[in-house]
DOBATOR-329379 format. One record per residue (C-alpha): residue in one letter; x, y, z. Coordinates in nm, 2 decimals, padded with zeros to 4 digits, m for minus. Layout:
+------+--------+--------+--------+
| resn |     px |     py |     pz |
+------+--------+--------+--------+
|    A |      X |      Y |      Z |
...
+------+--------+--------+--------+
***
This chain:
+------+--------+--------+--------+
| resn |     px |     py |     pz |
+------+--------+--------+--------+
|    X |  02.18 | m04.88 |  25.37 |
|    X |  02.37 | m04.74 |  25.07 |
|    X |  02.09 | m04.84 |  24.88 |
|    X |  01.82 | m04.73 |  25.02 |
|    X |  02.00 | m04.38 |  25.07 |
|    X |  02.02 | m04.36 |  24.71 |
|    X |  01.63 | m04.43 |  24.64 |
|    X |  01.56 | m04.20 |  24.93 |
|    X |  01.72 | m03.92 |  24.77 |
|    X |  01.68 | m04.02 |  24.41 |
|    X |  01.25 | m03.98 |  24.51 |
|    X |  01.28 | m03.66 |  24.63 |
|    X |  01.41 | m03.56 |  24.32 |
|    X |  01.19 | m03.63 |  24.11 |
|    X |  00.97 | m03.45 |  24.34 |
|    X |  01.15 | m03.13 |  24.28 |
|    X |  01.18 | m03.19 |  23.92 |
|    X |  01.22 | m03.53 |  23.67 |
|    X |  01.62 | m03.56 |  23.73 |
|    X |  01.74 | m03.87 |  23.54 |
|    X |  01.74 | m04.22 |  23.74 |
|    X |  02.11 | m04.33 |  23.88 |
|    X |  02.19 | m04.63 |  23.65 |
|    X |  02.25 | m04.83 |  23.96 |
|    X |  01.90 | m04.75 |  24.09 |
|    X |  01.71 | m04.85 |  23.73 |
|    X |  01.87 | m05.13 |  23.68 |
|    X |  01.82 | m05.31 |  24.08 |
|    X |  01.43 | m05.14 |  24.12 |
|    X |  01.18 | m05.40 |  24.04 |
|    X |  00.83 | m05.29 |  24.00 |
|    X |  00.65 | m05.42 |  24.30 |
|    X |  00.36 | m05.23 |  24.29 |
|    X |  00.08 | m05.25 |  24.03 |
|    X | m00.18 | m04.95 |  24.01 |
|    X | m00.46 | m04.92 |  23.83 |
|    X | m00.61 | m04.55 |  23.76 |
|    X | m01.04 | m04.55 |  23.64 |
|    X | m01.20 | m04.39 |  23.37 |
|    X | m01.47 | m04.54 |  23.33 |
|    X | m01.69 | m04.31 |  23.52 |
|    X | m01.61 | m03.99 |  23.33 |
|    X | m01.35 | m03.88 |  23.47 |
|    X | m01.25 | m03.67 |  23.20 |
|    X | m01.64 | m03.53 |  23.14 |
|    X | m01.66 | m03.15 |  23.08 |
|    X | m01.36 | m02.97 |  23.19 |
|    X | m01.19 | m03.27 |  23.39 |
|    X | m00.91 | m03.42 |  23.22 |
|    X | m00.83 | m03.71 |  23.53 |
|    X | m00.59 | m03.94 |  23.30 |
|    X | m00.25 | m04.08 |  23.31 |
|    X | m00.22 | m04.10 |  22.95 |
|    X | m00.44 | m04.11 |  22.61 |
|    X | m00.28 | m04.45 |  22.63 |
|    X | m00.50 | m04.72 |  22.76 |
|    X | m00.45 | m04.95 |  22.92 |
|    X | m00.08 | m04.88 |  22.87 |
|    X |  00.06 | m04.55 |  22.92 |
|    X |  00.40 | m04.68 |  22.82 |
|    X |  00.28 | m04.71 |  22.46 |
|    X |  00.25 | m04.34 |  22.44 |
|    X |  00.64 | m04.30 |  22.58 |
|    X |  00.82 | m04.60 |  22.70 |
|    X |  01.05 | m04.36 |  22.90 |
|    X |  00.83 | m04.06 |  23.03 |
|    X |  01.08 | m03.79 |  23.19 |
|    X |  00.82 | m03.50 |  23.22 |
|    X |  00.42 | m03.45 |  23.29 |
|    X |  00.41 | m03.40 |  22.91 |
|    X |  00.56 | m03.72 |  22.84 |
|    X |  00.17 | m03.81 |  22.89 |
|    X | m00.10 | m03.66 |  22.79 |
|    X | m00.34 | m03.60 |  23.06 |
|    X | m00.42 | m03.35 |  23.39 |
|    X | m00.26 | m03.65 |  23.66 |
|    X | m00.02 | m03.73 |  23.39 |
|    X |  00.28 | m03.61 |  23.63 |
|    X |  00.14 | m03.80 |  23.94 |
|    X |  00.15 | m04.11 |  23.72 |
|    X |  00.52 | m04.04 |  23.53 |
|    X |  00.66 | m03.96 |  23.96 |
|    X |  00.56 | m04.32 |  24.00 |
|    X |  00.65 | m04.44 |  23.67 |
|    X |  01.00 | m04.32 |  23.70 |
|    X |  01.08 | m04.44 |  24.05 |
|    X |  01.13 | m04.79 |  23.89 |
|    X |  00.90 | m04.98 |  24.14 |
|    X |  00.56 | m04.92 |  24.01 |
|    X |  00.34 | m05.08 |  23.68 |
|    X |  00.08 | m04.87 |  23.59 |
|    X | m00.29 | m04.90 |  23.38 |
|    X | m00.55 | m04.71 |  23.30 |
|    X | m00.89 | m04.87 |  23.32 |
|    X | m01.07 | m04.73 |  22.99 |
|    X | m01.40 | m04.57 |  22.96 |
|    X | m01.48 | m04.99 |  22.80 |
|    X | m01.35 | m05.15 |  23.09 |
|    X | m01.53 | m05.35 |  23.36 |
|    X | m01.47 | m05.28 |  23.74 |
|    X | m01.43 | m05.65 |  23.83 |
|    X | m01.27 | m05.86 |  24.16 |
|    X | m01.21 | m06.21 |  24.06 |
|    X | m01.31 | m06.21 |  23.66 |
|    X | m00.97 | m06.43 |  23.55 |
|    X | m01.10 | m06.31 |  23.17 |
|    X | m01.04 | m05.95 |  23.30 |
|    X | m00.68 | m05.86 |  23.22 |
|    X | m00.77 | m05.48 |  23.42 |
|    X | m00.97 | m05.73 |  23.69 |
|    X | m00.90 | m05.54 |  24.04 |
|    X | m00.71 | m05.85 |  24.16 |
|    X | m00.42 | m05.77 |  23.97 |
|    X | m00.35 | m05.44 |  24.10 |
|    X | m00.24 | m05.29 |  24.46 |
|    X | m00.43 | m04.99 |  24.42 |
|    X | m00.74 | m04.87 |  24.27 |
|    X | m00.76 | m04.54 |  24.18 |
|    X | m01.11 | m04.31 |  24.15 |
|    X | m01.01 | m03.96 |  24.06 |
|    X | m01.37 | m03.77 |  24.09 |
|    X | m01.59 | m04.03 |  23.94 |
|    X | m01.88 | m03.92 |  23.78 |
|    X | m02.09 | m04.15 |  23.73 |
|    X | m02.29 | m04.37 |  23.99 |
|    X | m02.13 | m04.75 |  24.01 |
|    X | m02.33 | m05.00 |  23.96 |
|    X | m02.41 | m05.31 |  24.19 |
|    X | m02.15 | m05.51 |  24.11 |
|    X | m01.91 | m05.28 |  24.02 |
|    X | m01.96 | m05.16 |  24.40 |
|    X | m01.88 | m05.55 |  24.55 |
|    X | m01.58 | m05.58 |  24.38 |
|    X | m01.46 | m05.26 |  24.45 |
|    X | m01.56 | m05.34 |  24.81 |
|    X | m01.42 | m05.67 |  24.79 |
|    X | m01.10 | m05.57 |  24.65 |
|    X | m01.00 | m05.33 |  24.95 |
|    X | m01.13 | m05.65 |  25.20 |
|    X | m00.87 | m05.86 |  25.06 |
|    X | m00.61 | m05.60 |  25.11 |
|    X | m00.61 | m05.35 |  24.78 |
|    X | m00.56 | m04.96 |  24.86 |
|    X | m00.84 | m04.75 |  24.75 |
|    X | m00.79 | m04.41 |  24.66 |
|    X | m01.12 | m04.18 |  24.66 |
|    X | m01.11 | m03.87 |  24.51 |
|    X | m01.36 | m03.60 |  24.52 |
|    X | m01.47 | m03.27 |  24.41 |
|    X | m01.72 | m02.99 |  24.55 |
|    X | m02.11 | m03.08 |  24.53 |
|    X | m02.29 | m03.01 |  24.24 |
|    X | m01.99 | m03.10 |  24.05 |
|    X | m02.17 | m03.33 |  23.81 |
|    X | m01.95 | m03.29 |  23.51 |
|    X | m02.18 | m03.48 |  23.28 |
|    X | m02.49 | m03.36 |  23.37 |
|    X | m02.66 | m03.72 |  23.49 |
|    X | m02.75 | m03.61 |  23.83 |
|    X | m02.54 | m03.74 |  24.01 |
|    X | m02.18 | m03.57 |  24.11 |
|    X | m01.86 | m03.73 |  24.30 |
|    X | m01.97 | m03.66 |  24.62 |
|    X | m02.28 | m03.88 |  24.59 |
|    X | m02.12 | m04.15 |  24.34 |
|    X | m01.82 | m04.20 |  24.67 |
|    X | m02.10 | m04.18 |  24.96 |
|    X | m02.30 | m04.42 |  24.70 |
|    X | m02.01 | m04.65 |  24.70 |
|    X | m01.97 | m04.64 |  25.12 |
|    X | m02.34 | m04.70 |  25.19 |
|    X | m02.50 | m04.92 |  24.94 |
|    X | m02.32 | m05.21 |  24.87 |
|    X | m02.36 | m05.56 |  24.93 |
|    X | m02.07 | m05.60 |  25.14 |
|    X | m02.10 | m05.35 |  25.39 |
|    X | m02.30 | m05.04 |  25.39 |
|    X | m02.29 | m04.98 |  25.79 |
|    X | m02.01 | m04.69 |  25.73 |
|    X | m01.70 | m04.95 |  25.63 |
|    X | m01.48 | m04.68 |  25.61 |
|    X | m01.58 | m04.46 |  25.91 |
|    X | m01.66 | m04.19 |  25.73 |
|    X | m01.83 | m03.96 |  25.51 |
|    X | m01.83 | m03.76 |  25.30 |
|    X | m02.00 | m03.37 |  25.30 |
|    X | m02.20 | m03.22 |  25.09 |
|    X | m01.99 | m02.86 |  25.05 |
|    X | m01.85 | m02.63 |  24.80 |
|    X | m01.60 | m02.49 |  24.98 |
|    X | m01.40 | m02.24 |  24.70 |
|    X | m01.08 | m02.15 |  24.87 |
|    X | m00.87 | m02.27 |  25.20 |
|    X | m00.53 | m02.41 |  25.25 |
|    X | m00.56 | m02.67 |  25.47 |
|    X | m00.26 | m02.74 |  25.68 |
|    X | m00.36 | m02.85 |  26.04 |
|    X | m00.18 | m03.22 |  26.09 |
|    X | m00.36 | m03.47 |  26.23 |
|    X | m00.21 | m03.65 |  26.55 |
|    X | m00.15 | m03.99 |  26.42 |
|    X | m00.09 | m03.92 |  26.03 |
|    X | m00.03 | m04.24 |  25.77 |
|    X |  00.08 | m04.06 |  25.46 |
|    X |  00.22 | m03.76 |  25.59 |
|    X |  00.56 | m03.89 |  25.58 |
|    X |  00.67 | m04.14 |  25.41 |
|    X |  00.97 | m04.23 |  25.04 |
|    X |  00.83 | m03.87 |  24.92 |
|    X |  00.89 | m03.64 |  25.17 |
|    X |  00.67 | m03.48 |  25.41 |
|    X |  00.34 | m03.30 |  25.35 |
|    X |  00.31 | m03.02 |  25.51 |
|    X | m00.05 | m02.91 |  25.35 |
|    X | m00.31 | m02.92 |  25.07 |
|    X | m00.52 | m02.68 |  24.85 |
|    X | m00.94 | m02.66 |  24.81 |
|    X | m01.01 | m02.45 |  24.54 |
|    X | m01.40 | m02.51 |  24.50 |
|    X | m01.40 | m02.85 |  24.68 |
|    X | m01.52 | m03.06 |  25.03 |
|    X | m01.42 | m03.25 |  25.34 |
|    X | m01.51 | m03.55 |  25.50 |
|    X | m01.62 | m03.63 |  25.89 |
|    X | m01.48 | m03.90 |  26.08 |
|    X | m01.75 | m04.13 |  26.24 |
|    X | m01.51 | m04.32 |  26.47 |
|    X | m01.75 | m04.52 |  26.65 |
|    X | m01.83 | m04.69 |  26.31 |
|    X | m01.45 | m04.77 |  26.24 |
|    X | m01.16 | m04.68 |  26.53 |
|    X | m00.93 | m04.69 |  26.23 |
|    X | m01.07 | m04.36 |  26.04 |
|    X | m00.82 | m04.03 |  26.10 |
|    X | m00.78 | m03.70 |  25.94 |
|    X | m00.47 | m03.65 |  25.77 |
|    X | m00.51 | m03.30 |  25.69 |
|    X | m00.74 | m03.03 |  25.82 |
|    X | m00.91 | m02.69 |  25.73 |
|    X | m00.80 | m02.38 |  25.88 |
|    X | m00.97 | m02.30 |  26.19 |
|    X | m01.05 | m02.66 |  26.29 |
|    X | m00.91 | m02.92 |  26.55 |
|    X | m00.66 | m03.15 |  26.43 |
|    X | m00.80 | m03.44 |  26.68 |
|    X | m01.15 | m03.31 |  26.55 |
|    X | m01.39 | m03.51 |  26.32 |
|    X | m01.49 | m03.25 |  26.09 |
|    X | m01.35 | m03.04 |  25.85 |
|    X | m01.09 | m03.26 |  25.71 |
|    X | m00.94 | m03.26 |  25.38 |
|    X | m00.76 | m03.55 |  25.37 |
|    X | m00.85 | m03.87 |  25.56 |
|    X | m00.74 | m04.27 |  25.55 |
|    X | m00.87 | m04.53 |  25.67 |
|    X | m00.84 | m04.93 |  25.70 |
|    X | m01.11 | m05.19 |  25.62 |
|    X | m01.04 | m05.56 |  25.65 |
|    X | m00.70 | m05.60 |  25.52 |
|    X | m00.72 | m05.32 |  25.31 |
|    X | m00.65 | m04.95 |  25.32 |
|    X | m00.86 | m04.57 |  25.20 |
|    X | m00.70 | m04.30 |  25.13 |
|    X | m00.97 | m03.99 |  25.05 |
|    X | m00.91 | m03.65 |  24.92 |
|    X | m01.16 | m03.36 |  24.90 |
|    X | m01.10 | m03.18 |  24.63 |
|    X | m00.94 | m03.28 |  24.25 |
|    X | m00.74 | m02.93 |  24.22 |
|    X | m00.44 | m03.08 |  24.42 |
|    X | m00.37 | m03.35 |  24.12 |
|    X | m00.45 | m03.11 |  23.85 |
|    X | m00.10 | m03.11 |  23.71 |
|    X | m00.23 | m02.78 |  23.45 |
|    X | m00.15 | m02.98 |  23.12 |
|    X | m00.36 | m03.23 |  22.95 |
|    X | m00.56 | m03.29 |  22.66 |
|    X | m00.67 | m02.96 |  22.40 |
|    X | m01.00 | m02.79 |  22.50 |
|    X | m00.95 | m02.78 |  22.90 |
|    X | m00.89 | m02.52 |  23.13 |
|    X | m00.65 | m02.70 |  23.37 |
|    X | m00.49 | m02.55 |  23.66 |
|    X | m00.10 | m02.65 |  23.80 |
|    X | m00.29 | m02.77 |  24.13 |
|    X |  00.04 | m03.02 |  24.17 |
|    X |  00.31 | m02.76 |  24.26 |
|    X |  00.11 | m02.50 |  24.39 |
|    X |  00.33 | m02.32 |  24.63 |
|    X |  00.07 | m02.33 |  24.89 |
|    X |  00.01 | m02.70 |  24.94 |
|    X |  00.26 | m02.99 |  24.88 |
|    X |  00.05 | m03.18 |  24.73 |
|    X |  00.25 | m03.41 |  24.51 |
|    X |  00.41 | m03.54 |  24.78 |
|    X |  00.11 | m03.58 |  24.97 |
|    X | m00.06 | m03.79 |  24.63 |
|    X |  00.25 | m04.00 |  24.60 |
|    X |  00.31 | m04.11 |  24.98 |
|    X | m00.07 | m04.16 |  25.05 |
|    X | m00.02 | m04.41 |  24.69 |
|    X |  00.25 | m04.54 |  24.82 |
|    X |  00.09 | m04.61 |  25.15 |
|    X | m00.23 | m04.79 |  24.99 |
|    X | m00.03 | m05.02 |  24.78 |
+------+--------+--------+--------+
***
């Protein structure tokens, strides 16, 4: 019990700001969880910057010992550096070379390594078989994390923005395109709301973190729930103004397929840590005061793997 007091309260810590690790925690915390963060759908096209780290696959090669968001380079460099310094997760970066792939044993970033598969605002329409082993992956028990952003938000200008690349993903695949998830995803640019209506049977809400009490939309979407397709679909978070045992209007949603978990988020702001690489605009989307959305990114990764 000692123990797990101490991880308890050396997490929320970091939380609140990158304290150093108890020796006692570093040296009994085995990495257990294994997560690998995409870019190979330009996710850092135009003014997105949806890294880790410049360092790929590794972001340890950049710093061995991260202690701060700038300790990477890159816009989710402080979601990745929370995990990093909690002892218990490996982390990789998928590079803009890399293969999506579920069972390729030549594939050292082959989704069968890895607890969790992360798509922060993919750009770029997957292709057939990227789709089945993505699909594949969460049927066999992986946690996948879908990110969105508004519509029209195509970054790189090739018609098709992460709205439709994720609804792509849900309804045209060779594994199951009759709503897996039990849910979708809408077509909205919604440019301001604070969404903080609590579902009534939350996943990620609480959990090793903290607890969430709200999100941010600046210039993002929501999903709907289409529980008759999949019973295990629930909103996490809602807008203002909208029911919290409602379908619609929900920020954040999970869901289960197979053995697997979703976790979906409508909007890319929230993970926006404001520092990254030169030449973009970023915005501290992280610890903005009216959201807590670095412990709602961190629980819900925790949840998936």
């Amino acid at each position: 019990m000692r123990d797990i007091a101490l991880a308890i309260a050396v997490v929320a810590a970091l939380i609140a700001g990158f304290v150093a690790v108890p020796q006692a925690l570093a040296r009994s915390a085995a990495t257990t969880y294994n997560v690998l963060f995409d870019d190979t759908s330009a996710e850092t096209a135009g003014n997105a910057d949806w890294i880790i780290s410049t360092s790929m696959p590794d972001p340890l090669a950049q710093n061995p010992a991260p202690s701060t968001e700038t300790s990477w380079t890159g816009a989710i460099s402080a979601w990745g550096v929370a995990l990093q310094r909690t002892g218990r997760y490996g982390l990789k970066t998928l590079p803009p070379s890399g293969t999506i792939s579920y069972g390729n044993s030549s594939n050292a970033q082959d989704l069968s390594h890895f607890n969790a598969f992360v798509l922060p605002e993919p750009n770029v329409l997957f292709t057939a078989a990227e789709k089945t082993a993505i699909m594949q992956f969460v049927q066999a028990g992986g946690g996948l994390f879908m990110i969105s952003d508004h519509t029209g938000s195509d970054r790189n200008n090739d018609g098709a923005d992460s709205v439709a690349v994720l609804n792509d993903l849900m309804t045209n695949n060779t594994v199951d395109s009759t709503d897996p998830f039990g849910f979708s995803i809408d077509t909205l640019d919604i440019s301001s709301d604070n969404p903080a209506g609590i579902g009534s049977s939350p996943r990620v809400i609480n959990g090793p973190f903290g607890t969430a009490t709200g999100t941010i939309i600046r210039d993002g979407t929501t999903a709907t729930l289409h529980t008759a397709d999949n019973a295990n679909a629930r909103g996490e978070i809602y807008r203002t103004g909208y029911s919290t045992s409602g379908s619609t209007g929900i920020a954040f949603a999970t869901s289960t397929f197979g053995s697997g978990r979703i976790a979906f988020w409508g909007d890319s702001s929230p993970m926006d840590d404001g520092t990254g690489q030169s030449g973009n605009t970023l915005y501290d989307g992280w610890n903005d005061p009216a959201g807590t959305d670095a412990t709602l990114a961190l629980n819900a990764t925790e949840w998936l793997a």
